[in-house]
Each structure stands twice: as structure tokens, then as C-alpha cells.
MARRO-84120 format. One record per residue: residue in one letter; x, z, y of N, C-alpha, C in turn. Coordinates in steps of 0.02 Angstrom, whole numbers, plus 50000, padded with zeros to 5 digits. Layout:
BEGIN
AXZYXZYXZY;...
//
This chain:
BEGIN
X482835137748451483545139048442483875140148510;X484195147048510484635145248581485235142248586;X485305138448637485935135948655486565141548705;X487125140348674487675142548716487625142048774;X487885146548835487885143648907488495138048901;X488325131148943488815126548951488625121948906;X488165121048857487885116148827487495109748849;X487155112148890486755108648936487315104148985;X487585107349024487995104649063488335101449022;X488755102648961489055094948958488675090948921;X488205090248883487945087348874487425081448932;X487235085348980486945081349026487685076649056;X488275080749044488865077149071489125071149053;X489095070948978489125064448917488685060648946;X487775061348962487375057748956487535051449014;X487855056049068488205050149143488325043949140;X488785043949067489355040049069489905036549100;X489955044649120490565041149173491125043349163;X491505040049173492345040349176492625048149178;X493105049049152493485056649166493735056849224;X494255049449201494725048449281494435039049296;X494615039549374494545032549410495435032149449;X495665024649444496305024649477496035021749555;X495375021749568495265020449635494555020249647;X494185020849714493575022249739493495016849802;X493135012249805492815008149874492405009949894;X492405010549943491875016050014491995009450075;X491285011650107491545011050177492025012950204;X492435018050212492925017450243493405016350224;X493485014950167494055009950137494215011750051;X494635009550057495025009649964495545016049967;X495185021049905495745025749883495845024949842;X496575024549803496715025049745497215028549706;X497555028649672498005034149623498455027649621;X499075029049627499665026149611500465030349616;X500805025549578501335031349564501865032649631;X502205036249638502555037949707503085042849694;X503735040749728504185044649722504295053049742;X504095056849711503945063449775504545065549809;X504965062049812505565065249870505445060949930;X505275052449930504845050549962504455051350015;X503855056149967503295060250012503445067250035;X504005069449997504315074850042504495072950093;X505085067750095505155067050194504915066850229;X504225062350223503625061050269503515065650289;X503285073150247503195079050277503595081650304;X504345081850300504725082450341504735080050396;X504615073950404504665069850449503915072150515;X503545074750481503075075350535502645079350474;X502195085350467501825088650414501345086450432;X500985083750367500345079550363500245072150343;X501095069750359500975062950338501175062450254;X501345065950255501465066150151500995066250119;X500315068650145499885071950129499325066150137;X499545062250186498955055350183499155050350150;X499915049750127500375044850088499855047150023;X499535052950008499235052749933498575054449967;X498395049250002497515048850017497305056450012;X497445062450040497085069650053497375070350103;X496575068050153496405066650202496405073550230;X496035076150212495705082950248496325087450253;X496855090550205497505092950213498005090250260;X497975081450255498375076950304498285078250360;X497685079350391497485079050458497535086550460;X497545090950428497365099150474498105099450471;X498515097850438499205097050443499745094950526;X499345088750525499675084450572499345088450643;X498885092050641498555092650708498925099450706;X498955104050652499395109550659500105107650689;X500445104050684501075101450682501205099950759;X500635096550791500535095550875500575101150890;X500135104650871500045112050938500395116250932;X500625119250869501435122450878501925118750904;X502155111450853502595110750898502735110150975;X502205108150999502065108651075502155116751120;X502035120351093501805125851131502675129651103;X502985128851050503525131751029504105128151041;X503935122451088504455119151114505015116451083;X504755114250996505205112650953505525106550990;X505345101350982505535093651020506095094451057;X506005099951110506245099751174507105102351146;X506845108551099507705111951063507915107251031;X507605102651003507885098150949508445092750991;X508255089751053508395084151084509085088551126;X508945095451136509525099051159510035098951103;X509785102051074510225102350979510585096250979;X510395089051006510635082950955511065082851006;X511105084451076511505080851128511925086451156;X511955093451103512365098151131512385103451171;X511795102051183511655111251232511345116351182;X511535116951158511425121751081511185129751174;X511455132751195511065137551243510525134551281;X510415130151303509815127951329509295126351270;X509345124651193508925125151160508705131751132;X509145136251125508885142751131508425146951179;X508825143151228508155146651299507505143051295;X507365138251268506705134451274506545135751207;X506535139551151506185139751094505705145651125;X505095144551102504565152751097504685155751038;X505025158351031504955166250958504225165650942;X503775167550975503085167550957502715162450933;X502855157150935502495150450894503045148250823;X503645149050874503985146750809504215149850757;X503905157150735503945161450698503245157550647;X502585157550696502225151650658502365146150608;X502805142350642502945136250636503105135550569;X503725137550555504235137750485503855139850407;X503365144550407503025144450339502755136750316;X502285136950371501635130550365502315125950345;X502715123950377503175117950398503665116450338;X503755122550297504115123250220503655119450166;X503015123550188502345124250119502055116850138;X502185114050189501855106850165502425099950146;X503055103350162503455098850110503455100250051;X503315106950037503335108449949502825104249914;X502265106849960501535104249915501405098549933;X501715094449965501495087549962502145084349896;X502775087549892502985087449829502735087549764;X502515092849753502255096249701501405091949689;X501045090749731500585085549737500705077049720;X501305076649705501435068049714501655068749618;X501965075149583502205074549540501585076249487;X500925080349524500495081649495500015074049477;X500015071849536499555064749543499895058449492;X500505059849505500905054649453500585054149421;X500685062749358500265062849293499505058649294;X499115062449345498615060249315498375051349336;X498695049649384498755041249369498825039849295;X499375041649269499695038449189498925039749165;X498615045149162498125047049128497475040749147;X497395039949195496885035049241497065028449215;X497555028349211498095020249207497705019349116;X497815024949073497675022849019496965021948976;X496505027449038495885026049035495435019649042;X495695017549102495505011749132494995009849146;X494445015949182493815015449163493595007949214;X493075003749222492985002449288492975003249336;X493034997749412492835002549457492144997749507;X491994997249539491614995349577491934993449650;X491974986449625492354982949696492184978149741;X491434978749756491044976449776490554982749830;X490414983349894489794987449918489734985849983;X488974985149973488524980750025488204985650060;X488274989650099488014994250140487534993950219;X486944998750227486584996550299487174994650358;X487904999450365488314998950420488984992950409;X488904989450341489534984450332489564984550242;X490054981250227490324978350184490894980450166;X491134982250106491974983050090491924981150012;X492544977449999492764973949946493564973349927;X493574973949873494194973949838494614964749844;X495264964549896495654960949911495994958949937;X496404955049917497034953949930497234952549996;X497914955950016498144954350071498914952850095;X499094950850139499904949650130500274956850183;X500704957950135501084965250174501394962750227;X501714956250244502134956550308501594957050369;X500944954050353500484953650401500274959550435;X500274965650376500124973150381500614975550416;X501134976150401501694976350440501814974650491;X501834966650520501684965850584501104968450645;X500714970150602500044972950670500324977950660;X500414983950623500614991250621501104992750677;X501444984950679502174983750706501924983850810;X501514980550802501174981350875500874985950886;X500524987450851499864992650869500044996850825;X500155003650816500185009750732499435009150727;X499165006050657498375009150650498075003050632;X498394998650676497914991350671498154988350584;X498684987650581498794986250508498464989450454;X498334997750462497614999250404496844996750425;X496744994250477496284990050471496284986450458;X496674981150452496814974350416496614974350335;X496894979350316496784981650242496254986550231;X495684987650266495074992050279495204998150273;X495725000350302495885008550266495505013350330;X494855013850344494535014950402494965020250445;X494815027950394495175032150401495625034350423;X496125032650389496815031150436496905025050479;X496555022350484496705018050540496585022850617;X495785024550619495805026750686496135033250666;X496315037350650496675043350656497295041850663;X497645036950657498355033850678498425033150718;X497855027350744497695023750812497725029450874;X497165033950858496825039050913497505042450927;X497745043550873498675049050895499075046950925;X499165038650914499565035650937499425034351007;X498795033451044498615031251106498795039251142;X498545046051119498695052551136499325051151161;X499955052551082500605053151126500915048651163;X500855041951143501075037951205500875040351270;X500175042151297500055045651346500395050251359;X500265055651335500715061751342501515062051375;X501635058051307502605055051343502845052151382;X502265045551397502335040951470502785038251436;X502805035651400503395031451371503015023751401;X502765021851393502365016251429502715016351514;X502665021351556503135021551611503785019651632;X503745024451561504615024651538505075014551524;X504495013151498504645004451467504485000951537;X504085000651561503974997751629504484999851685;X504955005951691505245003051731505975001951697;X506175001951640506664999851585506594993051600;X505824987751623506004981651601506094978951693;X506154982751759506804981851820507314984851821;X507494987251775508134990451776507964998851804;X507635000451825507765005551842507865012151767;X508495013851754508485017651700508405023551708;X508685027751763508585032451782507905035851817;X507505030951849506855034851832506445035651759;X506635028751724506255029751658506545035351602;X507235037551626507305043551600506935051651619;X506635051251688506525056351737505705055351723;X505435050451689504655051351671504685053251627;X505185052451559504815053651504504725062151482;X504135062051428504055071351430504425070151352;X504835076351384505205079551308504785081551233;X504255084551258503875086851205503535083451159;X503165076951200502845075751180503055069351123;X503835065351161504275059551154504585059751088;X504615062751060505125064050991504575065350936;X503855062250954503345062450898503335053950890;X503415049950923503395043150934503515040050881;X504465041550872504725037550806504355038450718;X504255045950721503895047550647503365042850660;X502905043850711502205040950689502135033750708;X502675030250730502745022550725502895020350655;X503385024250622503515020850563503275021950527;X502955028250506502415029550458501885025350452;X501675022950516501105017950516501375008750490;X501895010750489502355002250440502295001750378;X502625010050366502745011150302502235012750244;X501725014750289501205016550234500545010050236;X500525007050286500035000650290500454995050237;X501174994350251501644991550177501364993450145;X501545000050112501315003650036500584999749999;X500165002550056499435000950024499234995650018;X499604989450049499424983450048499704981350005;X500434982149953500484982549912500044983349845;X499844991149860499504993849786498864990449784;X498694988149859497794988849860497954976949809;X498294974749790498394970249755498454969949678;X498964973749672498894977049617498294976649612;X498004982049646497234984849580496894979949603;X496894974849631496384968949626496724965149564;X497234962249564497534960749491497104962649432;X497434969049411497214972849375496344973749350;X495884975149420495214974249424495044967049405;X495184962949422495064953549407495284953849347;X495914955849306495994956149232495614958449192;X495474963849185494874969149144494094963749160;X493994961149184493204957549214493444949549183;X493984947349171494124941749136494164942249063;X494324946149059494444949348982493394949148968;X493224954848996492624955848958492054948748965;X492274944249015491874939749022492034932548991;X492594931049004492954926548992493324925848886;X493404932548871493774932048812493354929548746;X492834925248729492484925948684492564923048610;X492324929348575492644927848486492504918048468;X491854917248507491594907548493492134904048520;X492654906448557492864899848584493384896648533;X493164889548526493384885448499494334884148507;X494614889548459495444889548473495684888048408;X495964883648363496274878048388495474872448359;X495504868248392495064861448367495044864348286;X494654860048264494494860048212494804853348195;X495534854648149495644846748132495344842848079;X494734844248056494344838948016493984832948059;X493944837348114493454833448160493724832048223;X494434827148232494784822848285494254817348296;X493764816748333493544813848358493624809848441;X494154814148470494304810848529493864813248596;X493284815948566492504816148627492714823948660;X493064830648628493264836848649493834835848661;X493974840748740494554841648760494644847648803;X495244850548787495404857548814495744856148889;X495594858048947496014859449000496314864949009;X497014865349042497354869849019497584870149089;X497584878749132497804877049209497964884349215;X498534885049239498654891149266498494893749339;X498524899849357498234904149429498764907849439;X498704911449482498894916849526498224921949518;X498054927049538497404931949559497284931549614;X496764927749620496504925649699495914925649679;X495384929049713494704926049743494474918949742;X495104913649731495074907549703494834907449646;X495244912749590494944909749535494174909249493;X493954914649527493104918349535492744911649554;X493074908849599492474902649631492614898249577;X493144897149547493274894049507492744892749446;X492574900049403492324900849347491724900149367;X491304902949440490674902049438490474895349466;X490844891649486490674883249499490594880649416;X491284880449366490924879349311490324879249293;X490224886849295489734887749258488904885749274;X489014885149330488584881049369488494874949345;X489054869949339489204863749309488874864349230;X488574869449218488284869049143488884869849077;X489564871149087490054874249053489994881549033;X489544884348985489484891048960490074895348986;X490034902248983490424905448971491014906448910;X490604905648853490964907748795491334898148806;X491194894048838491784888548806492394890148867;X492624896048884493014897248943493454901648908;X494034903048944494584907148901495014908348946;X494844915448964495384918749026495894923048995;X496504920449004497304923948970497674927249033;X497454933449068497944934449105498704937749065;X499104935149107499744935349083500274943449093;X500494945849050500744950649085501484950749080;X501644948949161502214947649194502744950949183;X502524959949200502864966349190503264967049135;X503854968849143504154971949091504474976549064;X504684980549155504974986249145504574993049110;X504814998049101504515004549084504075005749144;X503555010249156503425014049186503665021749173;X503655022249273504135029549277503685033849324;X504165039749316503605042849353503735043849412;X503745038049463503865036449523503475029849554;X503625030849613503165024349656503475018849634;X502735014049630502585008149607502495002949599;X503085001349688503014997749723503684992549711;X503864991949630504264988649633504094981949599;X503334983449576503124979649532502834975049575;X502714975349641502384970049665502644964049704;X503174965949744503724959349767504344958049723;X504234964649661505094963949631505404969049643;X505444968749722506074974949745505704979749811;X505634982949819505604988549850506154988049934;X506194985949966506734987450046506424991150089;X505754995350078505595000150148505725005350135;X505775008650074505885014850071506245018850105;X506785017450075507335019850125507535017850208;X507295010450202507445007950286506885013150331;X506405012850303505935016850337506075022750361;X506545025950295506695034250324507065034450374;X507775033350356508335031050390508215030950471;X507745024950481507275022750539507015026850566;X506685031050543506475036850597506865041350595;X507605045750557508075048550568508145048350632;X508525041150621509215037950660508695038750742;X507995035150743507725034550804507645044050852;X507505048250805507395054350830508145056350870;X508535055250817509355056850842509535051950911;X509525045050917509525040650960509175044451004;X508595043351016508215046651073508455052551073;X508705057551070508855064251086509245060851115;X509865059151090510655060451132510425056051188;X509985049951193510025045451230509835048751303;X509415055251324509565058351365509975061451403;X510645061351377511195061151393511795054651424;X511495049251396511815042651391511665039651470;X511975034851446511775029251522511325025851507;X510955021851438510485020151426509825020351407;X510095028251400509175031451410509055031051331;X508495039751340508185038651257507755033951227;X507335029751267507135023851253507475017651232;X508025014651245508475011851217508905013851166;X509045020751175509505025251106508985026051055;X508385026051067507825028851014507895018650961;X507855016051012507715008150977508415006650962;X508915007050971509555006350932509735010150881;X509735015250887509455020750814509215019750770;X508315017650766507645014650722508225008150691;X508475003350742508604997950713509364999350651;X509735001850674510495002550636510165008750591;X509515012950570509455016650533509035009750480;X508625007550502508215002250450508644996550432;X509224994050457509814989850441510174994150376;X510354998350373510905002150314510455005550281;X509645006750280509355007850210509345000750189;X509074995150241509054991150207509624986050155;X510144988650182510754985350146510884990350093;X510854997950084510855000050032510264999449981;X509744997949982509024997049944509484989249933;X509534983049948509934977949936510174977849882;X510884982549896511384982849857511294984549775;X510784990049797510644995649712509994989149695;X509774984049720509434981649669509654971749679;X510544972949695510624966349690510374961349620;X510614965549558510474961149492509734959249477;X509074963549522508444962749517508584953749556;X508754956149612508574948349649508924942549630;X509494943749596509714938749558509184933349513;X508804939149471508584936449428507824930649444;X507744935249542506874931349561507154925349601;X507824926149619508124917149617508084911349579;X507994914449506507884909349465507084907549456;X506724911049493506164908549476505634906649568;X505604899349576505484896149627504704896249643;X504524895049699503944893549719503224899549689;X502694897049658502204901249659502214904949564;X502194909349563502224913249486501604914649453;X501664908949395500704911049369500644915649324;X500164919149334499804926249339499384923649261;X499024918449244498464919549203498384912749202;X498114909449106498194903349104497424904649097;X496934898949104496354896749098496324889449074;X495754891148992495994885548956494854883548961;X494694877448947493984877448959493974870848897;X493664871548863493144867948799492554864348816;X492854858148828492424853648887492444846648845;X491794844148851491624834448824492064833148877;X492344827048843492904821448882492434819648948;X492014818748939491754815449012491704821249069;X491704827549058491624833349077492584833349118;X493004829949090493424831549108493754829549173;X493494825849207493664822249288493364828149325;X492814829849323492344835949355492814843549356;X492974845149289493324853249271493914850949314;X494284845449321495144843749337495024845849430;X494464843149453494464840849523494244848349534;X493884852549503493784859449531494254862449514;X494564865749455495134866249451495764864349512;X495814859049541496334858549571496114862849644;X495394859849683495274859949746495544867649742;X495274870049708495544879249706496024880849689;X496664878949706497244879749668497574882149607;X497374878549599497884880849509498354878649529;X498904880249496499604879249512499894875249448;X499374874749404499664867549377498854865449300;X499054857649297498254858849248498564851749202;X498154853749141498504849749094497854847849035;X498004844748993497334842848972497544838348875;X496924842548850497314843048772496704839648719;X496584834348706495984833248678496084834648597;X495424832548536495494836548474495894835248424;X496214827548425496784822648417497484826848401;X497334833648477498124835748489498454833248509;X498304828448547498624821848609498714827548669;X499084827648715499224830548779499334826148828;X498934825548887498674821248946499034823949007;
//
């Protein structure tokens, strides 16, 4: 019998069994994943510098031929240099320093990657929702000849703070290999280039007027984009990259933890006093993993275990970034933009000033990330109202275990050493301890 062309292929395709869609991939060089994002958002970024919109949705290879396009025109077409004229008023001296010939270049590429990193964020949305509802597994675990990478948790201010010293070091914190040294490597470039390092050294004897007379125009007005981008997006991912550990630790509790045997409610014929349920809530931590496999170690089956993660969420999902679901409220968005505005504008005029674009660039960044941040505030005062009322640590997932009374000093003391955030204890009576 013959077969159709394309039979084979999907059929060998079925046989895989693999997923249509994945909401994320662990590699050595770090965690990609699909999450939702505002695309006006990732339009600025590209505005803000072409290429960084484009790594805000992990496409790498577009991000970078982007951003390196973005250097060598702007460099050679002397955009920077008109711009910093533009902000401080020599509108004829920025005309004399544009090249016609690059910057005739410039403006297609410089349109088409704010569009399509648009048009890319609204496409990706979709197929998240699609990924989101699939839910296939993922593999968050890999042990490789050159290292190790694993799915977990991390705290964003921490990301934030190294990003905050170093641009780059904060996606290493969160293994994002990739962008780390391609942050890093740019960032060590233009600081070179600009002498802004010069520029700060002799800012910190006073001398202002030479640290105005080192710095290079061209190269100086790339600084602010690619400082904050490296805040804003090591935030982001340290964010999401929790989430999908959440999420990943839920789906693996469920299939391991949920079993039809477990003994829910006692059997009240048989109050005997000798069975008793412990009852302890978590957070999603790598805690709770040590948790279940010390049990089980302890000779506590699986099926007498009962993992309930809780779901917290309540809003709709939209088709926008996702990042409200994880502290509550969202404050970089906008401070972030704002922040590199205000710093590009600062540093321009500040060549004009008595305090120099290095000081106008950092008074700028700061009064631009102050008034997003009081407007992001404001539009979600009634959110924070409501995470006032709720104190200290928020449990994520109750864990209940079907344990002999004598069993129960042992489950309480592991249970605690690993934090549960609270443990309670229910014998067959229906007595509560």
C-alpha cells in the first residue's frame, strides 16, 4: 500500500512524544522561557537601544545582530553626538555632525526593530497561553561534562543589586549565561570607549571641568540604556525564572504526591487513637523536596503523603507581562523607562551645565525612576492595600502525611527543621493537637 508524502513524518512525529509547545528550556547557558509581556514595554527597549527588545523575548541571535548594528551606525553617523546637541540646543551644530550616509542607514533597521520586537511580544503572548495550557513538562535538572544548571529560586533585589554594580553580573546570579557576558563584554567596551571611569575619577577631586573635557560624546549616551536594561531585565527574569519553579514543583507534586490510596477522611469506624494526620504548610522552596525525600527515607510511602499546592492567583490572565503575579505589584516598569529617558536627556544638557553630564546623567536616571515609581504606586495603590493585610511569609501548598502516632515526633521535627511555616497534627478520633 502506498502511503501519502508526510505520513511518515508525522507519524514518526507522534512516535517522539513530545510536546507541541514548552513554556521553558534548561541548558547550560541558562533558562529560556515564554512568559507574558507588555509589547509597548518591549517596544521601548528597542527604542531605547535596537536589540534590547529582542533579548527581553530570549532571541538571542536577532538581539545581538541588532545591538551590534546599532553601535556601528550609530557611531560612524554620529547619532549620540546630534542628539546631546539636540537636547542642549545647538540644533546647527547637530546638523553639521550628522553623516547623511550612515544615517540614511540608520532609520529603516531602527523603525523595523521596534515594530518587530512589537509584533514579536504580541505573537509570543499567544503562544505562551497556548504553552501555559499545554503544560507539557520540562526538565529542570542537567548534569553536564562543563557544569550543572537547575531550575531555582532566587531573590530579585539581589539581581538587581549586582546588575546595579556590575550590568551582567546579576544574569549570572540567575544563570542566564548568555546575556550575562554579552552585557558584561558591552558594558566593559563602552565604559572604555567614553572614559566615563576618567570622567568619575576626577568628579570625585572636584575637578569638573576636566571630567567634562574627557568624556567621548559618541560613545557616552549608550551608558544609561545599557545600565538599566541590565536592572530591568535581570528583575524580570528573576521574577519569571520563580514562577516556573513554582509551577514546575506543582505539576511533580501533583503526579507524585496526589494519590487515589490516601487515606482522606479516617475512617470513622475505626478511632483507634494509633493514626494521625500532620498537617503543615510551605512556601516553594527546594526545602520542600528535602522534605518529602527524608520521609520517605524514614519508611513513610509515598501514597501516605498528600501534596495540595494552593492556588493563590486570582486575577484573569491578560495578554501582557506577568510580572504582577509575583511580588503583587509591578514598580520597574515604568521607573526603568523613565530612568533611562530622563538619564539620556540629563547627560546631554549636562554638557552644557556646571555640573557636568555625569552628574546631570545621575540626577536624571534618579528623578526619572522616582515619578515612574510614584506613578506605578499610585495606579496600583488598592493592590497594596490589600498585601498589608496579609503579614509575614504566604503559604503556597499544604502537606498533609498519614503517619502511626509514634511516627509523629520524627515527621514534626523534619517538617519543622525545613521550614514549614506552620504544622498541626490530627489523629483518627478527629482530636486536633
Amino acid at each position: 500500500m502506498c502511503k501519502r508524502k508526510g505520513e511518515i513524518s508525522l507519524q514518526n512525529y507522534q512516535n517522539t512524544n513530545r510536546a507541541r509547545r514548552y513554556k521553558a528550556h534548561i541548558s547550560i547557558l541558562g533558562t529560556t522561557q515564554l512568559h507574558l509581556r507588555h509589547p509597548l514595554i518591549v517596544a521601548w527597549w528597542s527604542a531605547a537601544l535596537p536589540g534590547f527588545g529582542h533579548l527581553l523575548l530570549s532571541k538571542y541571535l536577532r538581539g545581538f545582530l541588532l545591538f551590534i548594528w546599532e553601535i556601528v551606525i550609530n557611531v560612524n553617523a554620529n547619532i549620540n553626538v546630534a542628539m546631546i546637541y539636540s537636547f542642549s540646543g545647538q540644533i546647527e551644530l547637530a546638523k553639521e555632525v550628522l553623516d547623511p550616509r550612515w544615517m540614511l542607514l540608520y532609520i529603516p533597521t531602527y523603525l523595523y526593530a521596534i515594530w518587530d520586537s512589537y509584533r514579536t511580544t504580541v505573537d509570543m503572548n499567544k503562544v505562551f497561553i497556548l504553552a501555559d495550557r499545554e503544560n507539557a513538562p520540562i526538565i529542570n535538572f542537567r548534569l553536564t561534562a562543563i557544569g550543572v544548571s537547575y531550575l531555582d529560586k532566587a531573590k530579585p533585589w539581589v539581581s538587581v543589586l549586582w546588575s546595579a554594580f556590575m550590568p551582567g553580573i546579576g544574569h549570572l546570579y540567575i544563570h542566564r549565561i548568555m546575556s550575562a557576558f554579552y552585557i558584561l563584554g558591552w558594558w566593559i567596551i563602552i565604559v572604555y570607549f567614553s572614559h566615563v571611569h576618567v570622567g568619575v575619577y576626577y568628579l570625585f577631586f572636584g575637578q569638573i571641568s576636566q571630567a567634562n573635557q574627557v568624556i567621548c560624546l559618541e560613545w557616552f549616551l549608550f551608558l544609561p540604556s545599557v545600565y538599566f536594561f541590565a536592572i530591568y531585565d535581570s528583575y524580570v527574569n528573576t521574577v519569571e525564572n520563580n514562577k516556573l519553579f513554582n509551577d514546575e514543583q506543582k505539576d511533580f507534586l501533583k503526579r507524585r504526591y496526589q494519590s487515589p490510596t490516601f487515606k482522606l477522611p479516617f475512617n470513622p469506624k475505626n478511632k483507634t487513637g494509633e493514626k494521625m494526620h500532620v498537617i503543615s504548610t510551605f512556601e516553594h522552596t527546594t526545602d520542600l523536596e528535602l522534605v518529602l525525600s527524608e520521609l520517605e527515607m524514614r519508611n513513610i510511602p509515598k501514597e501516605n503523603i498528600l501534596a495540595v499546592p494552593l492556588n493563590n492567583r486570582t486575577e484573569d490572565r491578560k495578554l501582557f507581562d506577568s510580572i504582577h503575579g509575583s511580588d503583587g505589584v509591578s514598580l520597574m516598569d515604568l521607573g526603568a523607562v523613565l530612568a533611562t529617558a530622563f538619564a539620556v536627556v540629563g547627560a546631554s544638557v549636562g554638557f552644557r551645565l556646571t555640573l557636568g553630564p555625569i552628574i546631570w546623567g545621575l540626577i536624571g536616571a534618579f528623578v526619572g525612576f522616582l515619578i515612574g515609581f510614584l506613578i506605578d504606586l499610585m495606579m496600583n495603590k488598592s493592590t497594596r492595600k490589600q498585601q498589608r493585610k496579609m503579614r509575614g511569609k504566604v503559604s503556597e501548598l499544604i502537606l498533609m502525611i498519614d503517619c502511626n502516632t509514634r511516627d509523629v515526633p520524627m515527621v514534626e521535627k523534619i517538617l519543622r527543621e525545613n521550614f514549614a511555616l506552620g504544622v498541626a497534627k490530627m489523629d483518627d478520633t478527629f482530636t486536633q493537637s
